[in-house]
C-alpha positions as CSV (number, residue, x, y, z in Angstrom):
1,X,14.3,14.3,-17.6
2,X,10.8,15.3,-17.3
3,X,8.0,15.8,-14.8
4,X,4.4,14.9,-15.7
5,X,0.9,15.6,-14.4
6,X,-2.2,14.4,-15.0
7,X,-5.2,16.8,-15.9
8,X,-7.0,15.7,-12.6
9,X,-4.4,17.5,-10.8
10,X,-1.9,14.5,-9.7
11,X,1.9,14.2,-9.6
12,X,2.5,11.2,-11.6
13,X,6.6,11.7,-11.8
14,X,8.9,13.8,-11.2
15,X,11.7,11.9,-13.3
16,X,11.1,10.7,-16.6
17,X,13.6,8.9,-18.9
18,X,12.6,9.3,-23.0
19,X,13.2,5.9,-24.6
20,X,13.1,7.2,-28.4
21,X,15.8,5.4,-30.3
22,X,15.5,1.7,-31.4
23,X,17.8,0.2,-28.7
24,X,16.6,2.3,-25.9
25,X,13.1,1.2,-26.8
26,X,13.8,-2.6,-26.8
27,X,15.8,-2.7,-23.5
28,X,13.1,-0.2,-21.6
29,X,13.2,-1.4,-18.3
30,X,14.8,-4.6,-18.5
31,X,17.4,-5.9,-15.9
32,X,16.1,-3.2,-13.1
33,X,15.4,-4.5,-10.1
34,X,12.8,-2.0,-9.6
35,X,11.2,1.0,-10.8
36,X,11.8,3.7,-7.5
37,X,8.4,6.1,-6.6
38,X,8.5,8.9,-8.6
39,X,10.2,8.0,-11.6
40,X,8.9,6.6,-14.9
41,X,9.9,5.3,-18.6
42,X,8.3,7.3,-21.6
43,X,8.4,4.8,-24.8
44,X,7.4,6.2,-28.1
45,X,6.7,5.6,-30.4
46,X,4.6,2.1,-28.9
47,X,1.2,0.9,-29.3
48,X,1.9,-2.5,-27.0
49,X,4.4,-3.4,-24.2
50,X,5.8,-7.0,-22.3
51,X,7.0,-7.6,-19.1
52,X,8.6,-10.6,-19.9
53,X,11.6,-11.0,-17.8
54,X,11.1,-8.2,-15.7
55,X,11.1,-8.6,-11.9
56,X,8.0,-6.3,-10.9
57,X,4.7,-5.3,-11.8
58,X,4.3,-1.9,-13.5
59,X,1.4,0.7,-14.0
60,X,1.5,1.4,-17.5
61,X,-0.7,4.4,-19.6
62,X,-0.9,4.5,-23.2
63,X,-1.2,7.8,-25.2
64,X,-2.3,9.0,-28.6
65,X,-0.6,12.0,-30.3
66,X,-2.2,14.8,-27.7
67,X,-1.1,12.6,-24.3
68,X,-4.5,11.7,-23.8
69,X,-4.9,8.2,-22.0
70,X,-6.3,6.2,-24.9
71,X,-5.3,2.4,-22.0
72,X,-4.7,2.0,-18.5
73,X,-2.7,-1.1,-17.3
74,X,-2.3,-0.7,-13.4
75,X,-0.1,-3.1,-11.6
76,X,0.4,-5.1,-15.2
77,X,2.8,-8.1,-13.4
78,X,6.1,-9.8,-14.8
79,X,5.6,-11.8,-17.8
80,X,2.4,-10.4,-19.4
81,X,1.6,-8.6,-22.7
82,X,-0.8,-5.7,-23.6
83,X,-2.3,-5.9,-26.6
84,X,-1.9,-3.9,-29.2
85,X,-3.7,0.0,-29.0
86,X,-4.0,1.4,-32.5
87,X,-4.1,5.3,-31.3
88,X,-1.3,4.8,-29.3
89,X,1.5,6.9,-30.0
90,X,3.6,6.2,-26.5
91,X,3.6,4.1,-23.2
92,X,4.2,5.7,-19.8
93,X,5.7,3.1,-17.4
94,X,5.2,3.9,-13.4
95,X,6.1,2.2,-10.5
96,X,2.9,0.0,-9.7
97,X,0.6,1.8,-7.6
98,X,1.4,5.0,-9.0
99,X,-2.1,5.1,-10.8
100,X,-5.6,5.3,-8.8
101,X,-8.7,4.9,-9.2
102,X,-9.2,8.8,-10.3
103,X,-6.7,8.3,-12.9
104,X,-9.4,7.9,-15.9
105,X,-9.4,6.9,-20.0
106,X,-9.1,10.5,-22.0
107,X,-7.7,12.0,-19.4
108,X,-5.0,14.4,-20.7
109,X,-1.0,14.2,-19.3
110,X,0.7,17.1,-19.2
111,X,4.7,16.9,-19.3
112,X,7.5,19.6,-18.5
């Protein structure tokens, strides 16, 4: 588990889960009822991301190879897809809500 920060300073979660292997990657937060505050799915690699058949919205922040925010989705609902982000290395999945407005594109996240 990991935490992670952004550069502006703000707690974005304090539990990560690394979905790295195929299967992990596919299921990613289907069947959850939720996503709780403070936690958060780290995809990679992944350039785009659905929602189909999930049962809540998500805040979702694509990153190239240094973590910097390349795409913000915030409060991306059930049955949606992003399209696709060529510098995209990973997707960071939050609870909705988890991102403001100070939350910006290049912005660099810091994990630990």
């Amino acid at each position: 588990m990991k935490t992670c920060v952004s550069s502006s300073g703000k707690m974005l979660a304090t539990r990560i889960t690394v979905a790295e292997t195929v299967a992990a990657r596919v299921r990613g937060l289907l069947g959850r009822k939720e996503l709780p505050a403070g936690e958060g799915l780290l995809i990679r690699p992944c350039m785009s991301i659905h929602t189909f058949f999930m049962k809540f919205p998500i805040d979702a922040v694509f990153l190239d190879g240094d973590n910097r925010i390349v795409a913000l989705h915030r409060a991306l609902p059930p049955n949606r897809m992003t399209r696709i982000y060529p510098k995209a290395r990973s997707v960071l999945e939050l609870p909705a809500g988890t991102l403001d407005e100070n939350i910006q594109h290049g912005e660099l996240i810091e994990f630990s």
